[in-house]
C-alpha positions as CSV (number, residue, x, y, z in Angstrom):
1,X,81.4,-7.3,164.7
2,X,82.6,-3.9,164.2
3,X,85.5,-2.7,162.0
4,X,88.8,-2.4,163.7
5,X,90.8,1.1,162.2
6,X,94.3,0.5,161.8
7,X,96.1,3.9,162.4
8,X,99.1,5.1,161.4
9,X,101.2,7.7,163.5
10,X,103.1,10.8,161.9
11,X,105.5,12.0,164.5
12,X,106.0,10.1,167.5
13,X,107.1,13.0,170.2
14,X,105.6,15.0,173.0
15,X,102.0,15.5,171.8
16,X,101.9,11.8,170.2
17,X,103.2,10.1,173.8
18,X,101.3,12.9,176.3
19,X,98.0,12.6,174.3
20,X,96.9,10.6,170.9
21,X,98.9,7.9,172.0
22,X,97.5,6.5,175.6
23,X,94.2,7.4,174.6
24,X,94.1,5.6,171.2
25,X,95.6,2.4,173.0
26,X,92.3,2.6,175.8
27,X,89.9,1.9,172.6
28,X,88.8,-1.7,171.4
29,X,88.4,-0.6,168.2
30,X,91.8,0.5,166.3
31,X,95.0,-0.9,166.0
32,X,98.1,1.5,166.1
33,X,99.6,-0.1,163.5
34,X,102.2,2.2,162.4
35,X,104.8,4.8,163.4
36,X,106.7,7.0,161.4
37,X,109.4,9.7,162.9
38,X,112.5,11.6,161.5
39,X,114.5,10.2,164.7
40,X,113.9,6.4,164.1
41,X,114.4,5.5,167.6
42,X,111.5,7.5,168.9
43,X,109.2,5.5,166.1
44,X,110.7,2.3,167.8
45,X,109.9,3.6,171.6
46,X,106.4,4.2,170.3
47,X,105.8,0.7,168.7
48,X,107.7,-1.0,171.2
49,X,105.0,0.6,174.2
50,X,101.9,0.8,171.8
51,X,101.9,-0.9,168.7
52,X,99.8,-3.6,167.7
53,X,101.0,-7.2,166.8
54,X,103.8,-7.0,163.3
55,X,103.4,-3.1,163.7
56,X,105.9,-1.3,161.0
57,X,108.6,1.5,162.0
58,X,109.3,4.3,159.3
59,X,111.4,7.4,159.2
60,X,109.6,8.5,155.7
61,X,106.1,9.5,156.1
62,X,105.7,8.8,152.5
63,X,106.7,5.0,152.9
64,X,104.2,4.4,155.6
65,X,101.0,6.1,153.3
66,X,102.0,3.4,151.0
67,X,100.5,0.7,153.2
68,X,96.9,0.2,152.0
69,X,95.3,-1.5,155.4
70,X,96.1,1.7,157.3
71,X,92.4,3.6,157.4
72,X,93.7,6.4,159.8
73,X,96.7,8.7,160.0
74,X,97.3,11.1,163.2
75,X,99.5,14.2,161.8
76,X,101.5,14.9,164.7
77,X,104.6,17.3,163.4
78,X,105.8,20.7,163.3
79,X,103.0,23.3,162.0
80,X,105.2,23.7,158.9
81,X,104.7,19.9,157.6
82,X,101.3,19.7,158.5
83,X,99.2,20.7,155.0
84,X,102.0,18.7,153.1
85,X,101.5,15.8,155.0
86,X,97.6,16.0,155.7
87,X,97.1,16.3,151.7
88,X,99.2,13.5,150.5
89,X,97.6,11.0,153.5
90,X,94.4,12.2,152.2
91,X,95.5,11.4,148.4
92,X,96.7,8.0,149.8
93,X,92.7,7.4,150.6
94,X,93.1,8.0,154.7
95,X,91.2,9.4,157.2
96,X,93.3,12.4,158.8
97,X,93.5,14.1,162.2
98,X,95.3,16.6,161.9
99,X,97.0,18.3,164.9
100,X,96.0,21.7,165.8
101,X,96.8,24.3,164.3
102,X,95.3,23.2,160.8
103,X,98.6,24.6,159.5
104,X,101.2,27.0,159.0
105,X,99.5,29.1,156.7
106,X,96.0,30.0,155.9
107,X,96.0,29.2,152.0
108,X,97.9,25.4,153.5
109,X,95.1,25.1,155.6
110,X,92.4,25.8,152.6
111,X,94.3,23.1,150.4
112,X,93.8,20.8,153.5
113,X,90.1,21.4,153.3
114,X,90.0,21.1,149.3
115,X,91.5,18.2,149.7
116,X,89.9,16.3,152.6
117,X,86.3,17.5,149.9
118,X,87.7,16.1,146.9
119,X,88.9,12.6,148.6
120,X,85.9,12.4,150.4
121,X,87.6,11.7,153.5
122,X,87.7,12.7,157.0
123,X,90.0,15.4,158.1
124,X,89.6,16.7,161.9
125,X,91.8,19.3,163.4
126,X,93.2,18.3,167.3
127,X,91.8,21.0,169.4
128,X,90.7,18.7,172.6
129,X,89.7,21.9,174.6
130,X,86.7,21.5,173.3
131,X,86.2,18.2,175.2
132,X,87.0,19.6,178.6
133,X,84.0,18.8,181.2
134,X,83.2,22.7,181.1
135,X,84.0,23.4,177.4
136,X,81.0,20.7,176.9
137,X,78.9,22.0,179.7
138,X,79.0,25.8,178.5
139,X,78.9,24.2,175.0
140,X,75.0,22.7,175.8
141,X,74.1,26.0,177.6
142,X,75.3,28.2,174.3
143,X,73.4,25.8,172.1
144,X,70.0,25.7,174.3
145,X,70.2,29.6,174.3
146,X,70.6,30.4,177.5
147,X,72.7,33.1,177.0
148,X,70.9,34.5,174.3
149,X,72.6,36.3,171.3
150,X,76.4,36.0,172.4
151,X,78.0,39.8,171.2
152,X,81.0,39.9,173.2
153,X,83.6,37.4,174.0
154,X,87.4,37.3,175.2
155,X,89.3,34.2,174.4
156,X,92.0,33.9,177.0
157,X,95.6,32.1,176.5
158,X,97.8,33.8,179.2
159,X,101.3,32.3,180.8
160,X,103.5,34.2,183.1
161,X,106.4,32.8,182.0
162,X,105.7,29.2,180.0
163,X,107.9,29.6,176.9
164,X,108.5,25.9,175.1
165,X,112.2,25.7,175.2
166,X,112.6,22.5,173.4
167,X,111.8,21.3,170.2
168,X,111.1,24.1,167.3
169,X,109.0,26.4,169.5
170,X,110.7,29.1,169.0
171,X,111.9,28.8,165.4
172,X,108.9,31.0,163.2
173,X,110.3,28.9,160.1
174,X,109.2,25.8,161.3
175,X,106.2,26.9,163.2
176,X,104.9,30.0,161.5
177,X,104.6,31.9,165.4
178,X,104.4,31.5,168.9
179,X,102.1,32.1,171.7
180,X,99.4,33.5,169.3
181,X,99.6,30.1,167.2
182,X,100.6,27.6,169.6
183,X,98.1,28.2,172.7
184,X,95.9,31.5,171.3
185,X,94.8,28.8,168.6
186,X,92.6,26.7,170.9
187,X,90.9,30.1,173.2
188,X,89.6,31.6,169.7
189,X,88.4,27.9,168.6
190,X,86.8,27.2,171.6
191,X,85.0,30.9,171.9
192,X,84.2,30.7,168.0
193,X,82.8,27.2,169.0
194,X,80.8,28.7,172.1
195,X,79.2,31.8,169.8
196,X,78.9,29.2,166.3
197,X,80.0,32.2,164.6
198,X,82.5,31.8,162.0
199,X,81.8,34.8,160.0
200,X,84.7,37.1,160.5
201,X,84.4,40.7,159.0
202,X,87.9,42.9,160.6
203,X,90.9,42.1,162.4
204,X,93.3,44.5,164.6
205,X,96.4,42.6,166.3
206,X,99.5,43.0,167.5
207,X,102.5,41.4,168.8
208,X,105.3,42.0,171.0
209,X,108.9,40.7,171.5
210,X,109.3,42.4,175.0
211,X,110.6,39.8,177.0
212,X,112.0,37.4,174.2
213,X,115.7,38.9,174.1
214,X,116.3,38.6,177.9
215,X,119.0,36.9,179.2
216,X,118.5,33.9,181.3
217,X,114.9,34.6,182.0
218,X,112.6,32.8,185.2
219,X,110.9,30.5,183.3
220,X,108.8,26.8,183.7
221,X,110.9,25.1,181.3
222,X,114.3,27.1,182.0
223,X,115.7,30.0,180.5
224,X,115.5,30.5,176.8
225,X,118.1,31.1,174.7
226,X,117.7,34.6,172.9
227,X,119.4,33.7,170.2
228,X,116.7,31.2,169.3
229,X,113.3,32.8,170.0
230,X,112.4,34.3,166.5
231,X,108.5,34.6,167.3
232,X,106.9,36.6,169.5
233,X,106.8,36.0,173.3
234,X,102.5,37.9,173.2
235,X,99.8,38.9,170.7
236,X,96.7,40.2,171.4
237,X,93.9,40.4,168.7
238,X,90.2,42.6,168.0
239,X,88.1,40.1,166.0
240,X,84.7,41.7,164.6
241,X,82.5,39.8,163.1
242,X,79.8,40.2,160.1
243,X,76.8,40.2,162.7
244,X,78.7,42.6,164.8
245,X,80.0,41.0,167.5
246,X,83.7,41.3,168.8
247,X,86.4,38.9,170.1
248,X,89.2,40.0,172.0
249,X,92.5,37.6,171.8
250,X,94.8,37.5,174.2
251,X,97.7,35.0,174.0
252,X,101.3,35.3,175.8
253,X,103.8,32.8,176.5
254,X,105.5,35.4,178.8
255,X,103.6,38.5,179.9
256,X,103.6,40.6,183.4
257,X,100.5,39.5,184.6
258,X,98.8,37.4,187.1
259,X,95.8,37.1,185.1
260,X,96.8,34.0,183.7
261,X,94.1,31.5,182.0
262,X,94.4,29.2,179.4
263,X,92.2,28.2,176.3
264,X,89.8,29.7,178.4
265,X,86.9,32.1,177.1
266,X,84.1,34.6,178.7
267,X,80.8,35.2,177.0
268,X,78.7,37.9,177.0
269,X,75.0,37.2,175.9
270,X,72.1,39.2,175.6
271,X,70.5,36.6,178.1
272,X,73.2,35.8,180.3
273,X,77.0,35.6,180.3
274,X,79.6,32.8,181.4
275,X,83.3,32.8,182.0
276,X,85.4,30.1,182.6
277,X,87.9,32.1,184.8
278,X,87.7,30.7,187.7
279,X,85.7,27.3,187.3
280,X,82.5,27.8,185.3
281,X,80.6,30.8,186.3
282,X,76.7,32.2,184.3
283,X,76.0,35.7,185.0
284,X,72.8,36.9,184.5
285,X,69.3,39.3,186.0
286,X,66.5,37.9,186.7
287,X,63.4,39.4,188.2
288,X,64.9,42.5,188.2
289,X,68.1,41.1,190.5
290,X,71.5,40.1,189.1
291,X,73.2,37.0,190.0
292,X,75.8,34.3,189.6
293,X,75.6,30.6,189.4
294,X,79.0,28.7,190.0
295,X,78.4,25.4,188.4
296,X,80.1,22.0,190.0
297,X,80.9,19.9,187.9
298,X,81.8,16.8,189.0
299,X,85.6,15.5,188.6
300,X,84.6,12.4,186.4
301,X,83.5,14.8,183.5
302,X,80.2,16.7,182.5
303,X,76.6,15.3,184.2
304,X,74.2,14.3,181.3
305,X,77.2,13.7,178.9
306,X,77.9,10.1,177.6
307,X,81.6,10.2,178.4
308,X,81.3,11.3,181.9
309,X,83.8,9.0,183.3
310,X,86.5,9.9,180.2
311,X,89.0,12.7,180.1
312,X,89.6,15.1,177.3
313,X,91.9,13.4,175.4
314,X,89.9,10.5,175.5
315,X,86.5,11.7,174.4
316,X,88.3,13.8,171.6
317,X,89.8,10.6,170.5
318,X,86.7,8.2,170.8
319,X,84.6,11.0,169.0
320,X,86.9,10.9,166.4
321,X,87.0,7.2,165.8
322,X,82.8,7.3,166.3
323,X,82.6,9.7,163.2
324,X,84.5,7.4,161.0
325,X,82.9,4.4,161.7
326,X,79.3,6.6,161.9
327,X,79.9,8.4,158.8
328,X,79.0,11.7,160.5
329,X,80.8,15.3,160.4
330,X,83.5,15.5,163.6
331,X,82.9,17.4,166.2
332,X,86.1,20.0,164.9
333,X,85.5,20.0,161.1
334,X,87.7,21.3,159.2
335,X,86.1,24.2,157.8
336,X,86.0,25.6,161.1
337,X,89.3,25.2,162.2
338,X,90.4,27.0,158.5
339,X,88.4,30.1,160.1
340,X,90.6,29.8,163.3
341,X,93.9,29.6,161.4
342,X,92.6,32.7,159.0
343,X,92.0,34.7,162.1
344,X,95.1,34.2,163.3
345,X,97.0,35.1,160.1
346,X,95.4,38.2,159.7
347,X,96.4,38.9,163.5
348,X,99.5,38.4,162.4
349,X,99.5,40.5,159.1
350,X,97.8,43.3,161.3
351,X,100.6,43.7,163.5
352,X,103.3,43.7,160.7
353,X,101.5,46.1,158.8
354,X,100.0,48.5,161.1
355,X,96.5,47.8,159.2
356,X,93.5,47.0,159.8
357,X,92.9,43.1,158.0
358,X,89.0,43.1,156.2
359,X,87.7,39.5,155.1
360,X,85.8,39.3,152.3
361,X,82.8,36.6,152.9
């Protein structure tokens, strides 16, 4: 019989209940065991609707690392916790997902990777884009080569007017930005994914507060209060990398534009190209003709893949588990997901210095 993981859950609120939660409780093998939260009722709501049998309620994250039968802990607080927390479950002698990004800071999110090395456990970063039917089709296409040598990308993470008005959003305290960190963070993971290039050599960003400081603003959540948005409302970044080729970033939580997409990416190959723009489209020439192939992808999830029938959220989750218990590297490791979160700093650094950010590799 296999092992049943008992898990233990760090912050019980929106992304614990809209997505680690419903699909941790559709596998056979854990037990959600434990639930920690600052606001003890929200702990209790999460037991109460998915805790297994003589589950335990905290409001200390330290108490629940304490228990020894919890394998897994699911890190699901503001960015600026996230390294503190991650390290000291890893210390405790748990396996760690860690939601995305890695963490507030670059350097946090290299101590998250020293540590995860030095315990010898399992530390995965929750960017589920990656598990999207066409992130895993394009994903298979990349790795065959279809598309040849990919030299120019744009990683897409657009809104009109989306700006989180709840929570700590908007506070750059707690979260360390805004659009660029919050929704940029999955586009350049999922294009650095497509292009397995991780090799950054110069970054040139900036960021704008444009829209931030208006007054009762249109806006899918409902106005924002002024007062309270500290980060910016876009970024936009040039990512060039050791072997030459160049990202563009583009992230906005409200921007003038119609051209909206999210953790989206195009690809531009010496082979072919692919964009995700508007469904999954490959570009290409062939026998001296150009041409485009929409690919259909069916609404159960990616032909030839093994979780065909599963959404996102679920594969992600299942994946996660099936390294564990596999002893194999996750699908997001976190070595990649420090590059993503070093990227982004420098984007930021770039725009409050006016320079140009060089990495040295």
């Amino acid at each position: 019989m296999s092992k049943v993981y008992r898990i233990g859950i760090i912050g019980c609120g929106g992304i614990a209940n809209g997505k680690h939660l419903p699909s941790l409780s559709k596998l056979d093998n854990v037990e959600l065991a434990a639930f920690c939260d600052i606001v003890k009722e929200r702990a209790e709501q999460a037991k109460k609707q998915y805790g297994s049998e003589g589950a335990e309620v905290y409001t200390d994250y330290k108490e629940l690392l304490q228990d020894a039968s919890l394998d897994i802990v699911h890190v699901l607080t503001p960015n600026i916790s996230h390294a503190e927390i991650s390290i000291a479950a890893l210390e405790a002698g748990k396996h760690v997902m860690c939601e995305k990004p890695m963490a507030k800071t670059a350097a946090e999110a290299q101590l998250m990777l020293e540590a995860a090395e030095r315990t010898g456990k399992k530390l995965t970063i929750g960017y589920n884009n990656r598990f999207r039917q066409d992130s895993l089709y394009l994903k298979q296409l990349c790795d065959a080569g279809e598309l040849g040598s990919i030299y120019f990308a744009k990683a897409h993470a657009i809104r009109r007017r989306a700006v989180p008005t709840w929570g700590v959003f908007l506070d750059e305290e707690k979260q360390g930005g805004g659009p660029l960190i919050d929704i940029g963070t999955h586009a350049l993971d999922l294009t650095l994914w497509m292009m397995n290039n991780y090799q950054p050599k110069v970054v040139l960003g900036t960021t704008h507060h444009e829209l931030s400081q208006r007054e009762n603003a249109a806006n899918a959540w409902g106005p924002w209060d002024p007062q309270q948005f500290s980060v910016e409302d876009s970024a936009f970044g040039m990512i060039v990398m050791e072997n030459g080729a160049t990202i563009m970033l583009e992230s906005s939580w409200a921007l003038n534009s119609l051209d909206v997409d999210e953790a989206k990416c195009s690809l531009s190959g010496t082979e072919a190209g692919a964009d995700m723009k508007n469904g999954l489209r490959i570009n290409g020439e062939k026998f001296s003709r150009l041409y485009t192939n929409e690919i259909e992808l069916s609404s159960g999830g990616v032909d030839f893949y093994e979780g065909a029938s599963e959404d996102a959220p679920d594969i992600e989750m299942r994946k996660w588990i099936e390294a564990i218990d596999k002893d194999i590297e996750p699908v997001v490791t976190p070595r990649q997901a420090l590059v993503v979160s070093q990227i982004l700093e420098a984007i930021y650094e770039s725009a409050r210095t006016g320079k140009a950010v060089y990495f040295n590799n």
